[in-house]
C-alpha positions in Angstrom: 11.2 -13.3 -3.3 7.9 -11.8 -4.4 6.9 -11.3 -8.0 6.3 -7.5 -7.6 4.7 -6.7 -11.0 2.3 -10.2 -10.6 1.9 -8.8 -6.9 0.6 -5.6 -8.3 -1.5 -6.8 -11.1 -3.5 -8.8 -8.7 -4.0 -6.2 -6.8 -5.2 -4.2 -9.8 -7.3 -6.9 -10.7 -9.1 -7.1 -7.0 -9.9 -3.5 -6.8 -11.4 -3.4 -10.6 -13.6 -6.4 -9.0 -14.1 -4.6 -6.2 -13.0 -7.2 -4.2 -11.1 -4.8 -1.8 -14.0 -2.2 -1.0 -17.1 -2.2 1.2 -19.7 -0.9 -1.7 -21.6 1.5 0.8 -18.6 3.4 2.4 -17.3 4.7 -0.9 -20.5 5.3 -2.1 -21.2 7.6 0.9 -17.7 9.2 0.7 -18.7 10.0 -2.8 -21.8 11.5 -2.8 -20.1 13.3 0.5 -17.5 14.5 -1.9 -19.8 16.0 -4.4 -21.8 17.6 -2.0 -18.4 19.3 -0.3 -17.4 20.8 -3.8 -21.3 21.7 -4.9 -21.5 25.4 -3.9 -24.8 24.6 -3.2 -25.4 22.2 -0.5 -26.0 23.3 2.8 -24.6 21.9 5.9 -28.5 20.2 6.5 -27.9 18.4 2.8 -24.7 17.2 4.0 -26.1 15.6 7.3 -28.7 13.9 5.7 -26.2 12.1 3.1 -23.8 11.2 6.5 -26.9 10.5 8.4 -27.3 6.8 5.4 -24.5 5.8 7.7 -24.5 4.9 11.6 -21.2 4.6 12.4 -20.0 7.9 10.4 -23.1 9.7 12.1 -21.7 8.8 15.7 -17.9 9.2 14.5 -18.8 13.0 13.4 -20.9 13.6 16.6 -18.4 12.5 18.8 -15.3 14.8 16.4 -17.3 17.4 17.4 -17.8 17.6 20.5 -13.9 16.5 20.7 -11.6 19.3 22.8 -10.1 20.3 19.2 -13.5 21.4 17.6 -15.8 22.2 20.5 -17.2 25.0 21.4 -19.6 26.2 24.5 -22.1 23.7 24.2 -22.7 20.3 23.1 -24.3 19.3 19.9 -26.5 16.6 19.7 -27.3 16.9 15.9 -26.1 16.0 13.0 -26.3 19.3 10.9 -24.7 21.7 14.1 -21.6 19.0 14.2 -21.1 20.0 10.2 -21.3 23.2 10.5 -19.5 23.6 13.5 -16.6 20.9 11.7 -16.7 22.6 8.3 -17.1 20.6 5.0 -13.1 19.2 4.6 -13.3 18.1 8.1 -16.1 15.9 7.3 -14.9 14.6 4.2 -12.2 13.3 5.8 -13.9 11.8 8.4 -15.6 9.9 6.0 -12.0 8.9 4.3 -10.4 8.0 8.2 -14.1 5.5 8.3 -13.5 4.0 4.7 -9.5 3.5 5.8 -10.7 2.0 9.1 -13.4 -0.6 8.1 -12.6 -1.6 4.3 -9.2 -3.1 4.8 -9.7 -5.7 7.8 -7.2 -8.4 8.3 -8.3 -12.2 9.6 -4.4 -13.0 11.1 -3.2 -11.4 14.2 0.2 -10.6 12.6 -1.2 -8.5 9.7 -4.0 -7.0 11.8 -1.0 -5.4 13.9 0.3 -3.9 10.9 -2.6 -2.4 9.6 -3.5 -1.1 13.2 0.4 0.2 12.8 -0.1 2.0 9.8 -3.2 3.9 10.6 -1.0 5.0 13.7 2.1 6.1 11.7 -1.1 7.8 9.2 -2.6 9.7 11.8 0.6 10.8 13.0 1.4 12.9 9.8 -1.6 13.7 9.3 -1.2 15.6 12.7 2.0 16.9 11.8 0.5 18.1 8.3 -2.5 19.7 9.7 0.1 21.9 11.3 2.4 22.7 9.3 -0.5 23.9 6.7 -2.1 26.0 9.3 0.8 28.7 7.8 0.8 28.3 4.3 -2.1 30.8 3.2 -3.0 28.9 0.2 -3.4 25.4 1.8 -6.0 24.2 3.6 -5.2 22.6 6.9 -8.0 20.1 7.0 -7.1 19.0 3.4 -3.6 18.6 4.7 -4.9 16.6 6.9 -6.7 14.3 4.9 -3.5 13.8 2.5 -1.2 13.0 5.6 -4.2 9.9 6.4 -4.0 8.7 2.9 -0.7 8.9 2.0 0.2 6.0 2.6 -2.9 4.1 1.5 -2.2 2.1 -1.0 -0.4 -0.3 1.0 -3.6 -1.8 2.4 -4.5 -3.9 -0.3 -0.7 -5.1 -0.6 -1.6 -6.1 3.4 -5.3 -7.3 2.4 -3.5 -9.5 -0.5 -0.7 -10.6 1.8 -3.2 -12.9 3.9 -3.1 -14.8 0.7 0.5 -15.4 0.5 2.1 -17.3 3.3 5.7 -15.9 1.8 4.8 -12.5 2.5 3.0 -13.3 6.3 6.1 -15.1 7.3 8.4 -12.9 6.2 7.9 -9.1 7.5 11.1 -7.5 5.8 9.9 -8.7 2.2 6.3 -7.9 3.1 7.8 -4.2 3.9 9.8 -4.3 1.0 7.1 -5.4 -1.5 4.6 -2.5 0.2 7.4 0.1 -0.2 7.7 -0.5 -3.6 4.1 -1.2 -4.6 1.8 1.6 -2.4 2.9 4.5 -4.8 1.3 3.3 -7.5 -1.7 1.5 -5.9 -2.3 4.3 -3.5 -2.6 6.8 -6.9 -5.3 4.2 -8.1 -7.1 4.1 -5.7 -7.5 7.9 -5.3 -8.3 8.2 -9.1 -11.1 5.6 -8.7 -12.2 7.8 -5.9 -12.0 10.5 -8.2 -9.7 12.4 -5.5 -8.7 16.1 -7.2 -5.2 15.3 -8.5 -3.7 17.4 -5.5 -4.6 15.0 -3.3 -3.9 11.9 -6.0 -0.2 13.8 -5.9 0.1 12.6 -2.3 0.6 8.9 -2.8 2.0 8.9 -5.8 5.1 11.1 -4.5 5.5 11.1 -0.8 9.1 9.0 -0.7 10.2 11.3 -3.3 12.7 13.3 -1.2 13.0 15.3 -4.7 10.0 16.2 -5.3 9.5 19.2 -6.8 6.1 20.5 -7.5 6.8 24.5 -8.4 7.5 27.2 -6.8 4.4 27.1 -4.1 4.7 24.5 -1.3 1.7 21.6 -2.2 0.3 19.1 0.0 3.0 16.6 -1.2 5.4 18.9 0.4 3.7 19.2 3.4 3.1 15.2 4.0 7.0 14.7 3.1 7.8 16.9 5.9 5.7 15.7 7.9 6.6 11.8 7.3 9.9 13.3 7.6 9.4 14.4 11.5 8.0 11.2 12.9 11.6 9.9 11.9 13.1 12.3 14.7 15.1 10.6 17.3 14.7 7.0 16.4 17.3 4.8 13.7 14.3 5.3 11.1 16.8 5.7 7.2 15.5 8.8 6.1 17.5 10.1 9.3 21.0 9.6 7.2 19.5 11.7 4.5 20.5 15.3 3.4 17.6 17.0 4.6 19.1 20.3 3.5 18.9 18.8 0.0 14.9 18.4 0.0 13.3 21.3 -1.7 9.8 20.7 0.3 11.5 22.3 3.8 12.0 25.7 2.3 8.6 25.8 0.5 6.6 24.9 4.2 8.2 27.1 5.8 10.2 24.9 7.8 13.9 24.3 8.6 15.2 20.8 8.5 17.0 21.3 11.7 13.7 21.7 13.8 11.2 19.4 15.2 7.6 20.9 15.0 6.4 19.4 18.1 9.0 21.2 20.0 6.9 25.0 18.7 4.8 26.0 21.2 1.6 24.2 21.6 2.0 22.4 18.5 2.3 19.0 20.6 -1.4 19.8 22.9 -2.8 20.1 18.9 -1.5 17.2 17.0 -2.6 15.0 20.5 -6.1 16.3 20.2 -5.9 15.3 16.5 -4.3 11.6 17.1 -7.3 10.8 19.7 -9.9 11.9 17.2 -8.5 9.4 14.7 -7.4 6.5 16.8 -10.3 6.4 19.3 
């Protein structure tokens, strides 16, 4: 069995060497991030900073132009596609990009786990994006961008994993370890991204069924909902819990005893989200 705390310090250790980041992706996310919350920047400003980066440039173009933002006609440039997809949007585009290329796996057995996890990511993000577009004082695309990072800090325990044949060969100790490590690795992460702490929330506390933030829903409500309805009709555990015991259903909005995609149109929306992020 794995040494969790040596596991984790290891960990630590890589990403204060930044041995688990591409250096130009964050940078860009970062000064992406500072231009989003600067009251000044314009939507040109914006583009030029995304336009240091190919692939987020045609990743943004293509988002907007996608039948979820869309409108009559099609942009072709950089500073129409962030105005048209609004400044969150963007930002986590940039986050979906960092998510995507920083964590690459050499094995074929832990590449299919990371390309499972950014599926099982997107998916709440979907469901969040929803579920937010009703809760007045929530943002829907920063709902969105929690639901894709939620679970984040389980990349690094997968990057780390090619490194430890015990872990490759095993897949219910690797799950176990990432269960029990992404919490707090996925908090670090966002504080060395210097994430606002509603967001660094997110990984810290989404398997606390408990969780109680106030009296106001947060988006650590909204992403345990969410996480909760991709376990609908499957043998997934958190079906045998209480779900009229979690204090996050009544603050969304939401009664445990319904499944979101089954609300009118809901399904159309969170497939138009899932192919912008897993195209």
């Amino acid at each position: 069995m794995i040494d969790e705390n040596a596991f984790l310090d290891a960990i630590f250790k890589a990403i204060d060497e930044h041995r688990l980041t591409l250096p130009t992706l964050p940078e860009v996310a970062l000064r992406v991030r500072d231009a989003v919350e600067s009251e000044n920047s314009t939507a040109q400003q914006i583009a030029n900073i995304v336009a240091t980066d190919a692939a987020l440039s045609a990743r943004l173009l293509q988002v907007a132009n996608s039948p979820l933002y869309r409108g009559r006609n099609p942009i072709d440039n950089l500073q129409m596609a962030v105005a048209r997809l609004g400044t969150r949007l963007v930002r986590s585009l940039v986050v979906s990009l960092i998510m995507q290329q920083i964590f690459q796996a050499t094995c074929d057995i832990l590449d299919k786990r990371f390309r499972q996890l950014w599926e099982e990511s997107v998916q709440i993000a979907a469901i969040s994006r929803v579920l937010a577009q009703n809760i007045k004082h929530l943002d829907r695309e920063q709902a969105m961008l929690a639901g894709l990072i939620h679970n984040i800090g389980a990349l690094p325990v997968l990057t780390m994993a090619e490194h430890s044949p015990e872990l490759i060969s095993d897949q219910e100790e690797l799950d176990r370890v990432i269960e029990a490590l992404s919490p707090k690795i996925g908090k670090r992460i966002l504080e060395d991204w210097d994430f606002p702490e509603s967001l660094i929330k997110v990984p810290a506390h989404f398997q606390d069924l408990g969780y109680d933030g106030g009296t106001q829903a947060d988006y650590v409500d909204v992403v345990l909902v969410a996480r909760l309805q991709t376990a609908l009709g499957n043998d997934h555990s958190l079906t045998n819990e209480d779900w009229g015991t979690i204090p996050a259903f009544a603050k969304v909005g939401l009664e445990p005893e319904i499944n979101v995609v089954d609300i009118e149109g809901v399904e159309e929306e969170m497939k138009e989200v899932e192919v912008m992020f897993l195209a």
